[in-house]
BALOBA-1460 file (C-alpha; in Angstrom, 3 decimals):
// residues 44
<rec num="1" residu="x" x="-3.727" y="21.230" z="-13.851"/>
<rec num="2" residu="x" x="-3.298" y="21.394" z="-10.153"/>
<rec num="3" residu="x" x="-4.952" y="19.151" z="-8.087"/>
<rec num="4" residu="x" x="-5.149" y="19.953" z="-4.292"/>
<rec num="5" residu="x" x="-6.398" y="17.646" z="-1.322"/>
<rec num="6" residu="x" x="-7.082" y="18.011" z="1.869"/>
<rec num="7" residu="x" x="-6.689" y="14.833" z="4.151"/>
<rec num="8" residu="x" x="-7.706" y="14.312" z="7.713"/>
<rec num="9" residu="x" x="-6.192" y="11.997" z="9.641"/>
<rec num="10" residu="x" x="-9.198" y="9.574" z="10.458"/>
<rec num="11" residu="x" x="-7.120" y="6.509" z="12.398"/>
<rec num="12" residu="x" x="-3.472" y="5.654" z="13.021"/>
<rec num="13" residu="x" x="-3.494" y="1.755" z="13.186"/>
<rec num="14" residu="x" x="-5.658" y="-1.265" z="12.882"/>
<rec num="15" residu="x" x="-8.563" y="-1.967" z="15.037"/>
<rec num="16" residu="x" x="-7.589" y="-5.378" z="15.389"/>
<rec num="17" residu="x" x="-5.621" y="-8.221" z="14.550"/>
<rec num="18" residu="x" x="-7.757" y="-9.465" z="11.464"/>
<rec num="19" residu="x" x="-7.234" y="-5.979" z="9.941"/>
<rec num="20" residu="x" x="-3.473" y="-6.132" z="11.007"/>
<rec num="21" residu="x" x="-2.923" y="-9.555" z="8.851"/>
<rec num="22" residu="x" x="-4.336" y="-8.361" z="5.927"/>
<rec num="23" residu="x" x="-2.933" y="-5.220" z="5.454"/>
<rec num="24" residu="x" x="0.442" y="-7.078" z="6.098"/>
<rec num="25" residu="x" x="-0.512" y="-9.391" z="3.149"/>
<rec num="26" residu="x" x="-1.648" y="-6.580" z="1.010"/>
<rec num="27" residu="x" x="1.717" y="-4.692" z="1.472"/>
<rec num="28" residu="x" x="3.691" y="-8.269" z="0.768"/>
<rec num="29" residu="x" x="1.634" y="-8.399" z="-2.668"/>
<rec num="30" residu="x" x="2.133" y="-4.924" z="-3.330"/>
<rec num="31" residu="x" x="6.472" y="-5.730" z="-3.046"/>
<rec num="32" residu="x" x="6.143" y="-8.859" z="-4.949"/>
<rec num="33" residu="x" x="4.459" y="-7.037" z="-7.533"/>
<rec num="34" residu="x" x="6.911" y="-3.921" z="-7.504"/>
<rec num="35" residu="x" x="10.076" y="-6.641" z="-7.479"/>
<rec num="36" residu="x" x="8.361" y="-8.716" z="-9.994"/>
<rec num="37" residu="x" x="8.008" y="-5.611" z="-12.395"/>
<rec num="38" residu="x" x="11.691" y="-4.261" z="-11.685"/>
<rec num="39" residu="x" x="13.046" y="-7.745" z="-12.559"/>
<rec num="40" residu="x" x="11.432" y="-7.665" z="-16.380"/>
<rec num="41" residu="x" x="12.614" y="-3.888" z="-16.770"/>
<rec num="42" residu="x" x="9.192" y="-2.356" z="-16.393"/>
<rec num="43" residu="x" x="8.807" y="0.793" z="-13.937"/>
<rec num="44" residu="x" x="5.895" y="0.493" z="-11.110"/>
C-alpha cells in the first residue's frame, strides 16, 4: 500500500511564548521517553 500526502506549510513558529514553553516541554517528554525506552532495550 502506498500512502501519499500532501502538506502545506501552514506556520513556521509559535505565536507566542505560552505556545513556545510547551512545545519545549512536549519535545523534553518526547526524549525522556525515547532515552527511557533505549535504556530497557526496547526500540521507539
Amino acid at each position: 500500500m502506498l500512502v501519499v500526502n500532501d502538506w502545506q506549510v501552514v506556520q513556521i513558529g509559535h505565536r507566542n511564548d505560552a505556545e513556545r514553553e510547551i512545545a519545549l516541554g512536549i519535545a523534553e517528554r518526547r526524549r525522556e521517553q525515547r532515552r527511557t525506552r533505549s535504556a530497557y532495550g526496547r526500540s521507539s
